[in-house]
N, C-alpha and C positions, 0 to 999 in steps of 0.2 A: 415074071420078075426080070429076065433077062431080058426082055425089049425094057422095058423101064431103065436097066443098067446101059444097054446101049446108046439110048437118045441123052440120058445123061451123061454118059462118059463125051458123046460128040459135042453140046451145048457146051461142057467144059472146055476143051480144047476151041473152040468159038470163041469164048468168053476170056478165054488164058491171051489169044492171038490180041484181041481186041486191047484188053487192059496192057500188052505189051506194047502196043502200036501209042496207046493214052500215053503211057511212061516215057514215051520216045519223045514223043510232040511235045510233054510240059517241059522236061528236060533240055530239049532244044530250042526250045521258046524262049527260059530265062540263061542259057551262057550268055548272052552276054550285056552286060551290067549287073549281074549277079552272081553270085557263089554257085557255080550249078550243083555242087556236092550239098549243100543245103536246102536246095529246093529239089521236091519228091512227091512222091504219090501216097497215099496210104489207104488200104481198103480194109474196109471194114462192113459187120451187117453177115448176112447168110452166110454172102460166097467165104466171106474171111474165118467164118467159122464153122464151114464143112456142112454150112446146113441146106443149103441152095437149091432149090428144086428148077426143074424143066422152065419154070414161068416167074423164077427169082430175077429181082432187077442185080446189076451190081454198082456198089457204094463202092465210089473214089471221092479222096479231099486230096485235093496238093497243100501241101506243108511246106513251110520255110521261107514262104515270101516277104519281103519286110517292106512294108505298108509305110 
């Protein structure tokens, strides 16, 4: 149980880096000509619900864009 706890606690910390670096880029892609406080990320699916395993993909939508 405790290997199982540790390659998941690492894939987390992987996956936390990754979706931090996604939040950075959509953010900085619309300031300008855009509200950047409006436009965001939103995750949802396993990881957003604590359920994620070793071989979960992770679900981002950006939000707030005006079409």
């Amino acid at each position: 149980m405790k290997e199982v706890e540790r390659k998941l606690e690492s894939v987390h910390k992987e996956r936390q880096s990754v979706i931090e670096d996604l939040r950075n880029i959509v953010k900085g892609s619309y300031q300008k000509g855009y509200n950047s406080l409006s436009v965001n990320t939103r995750m949802y699916g396993s990881m957003a619900s604590g359920l994620a395993i070793e071989q979960s993909d992770v679900d981002l939508a950006v939000v707030g864009l005006d079409f």
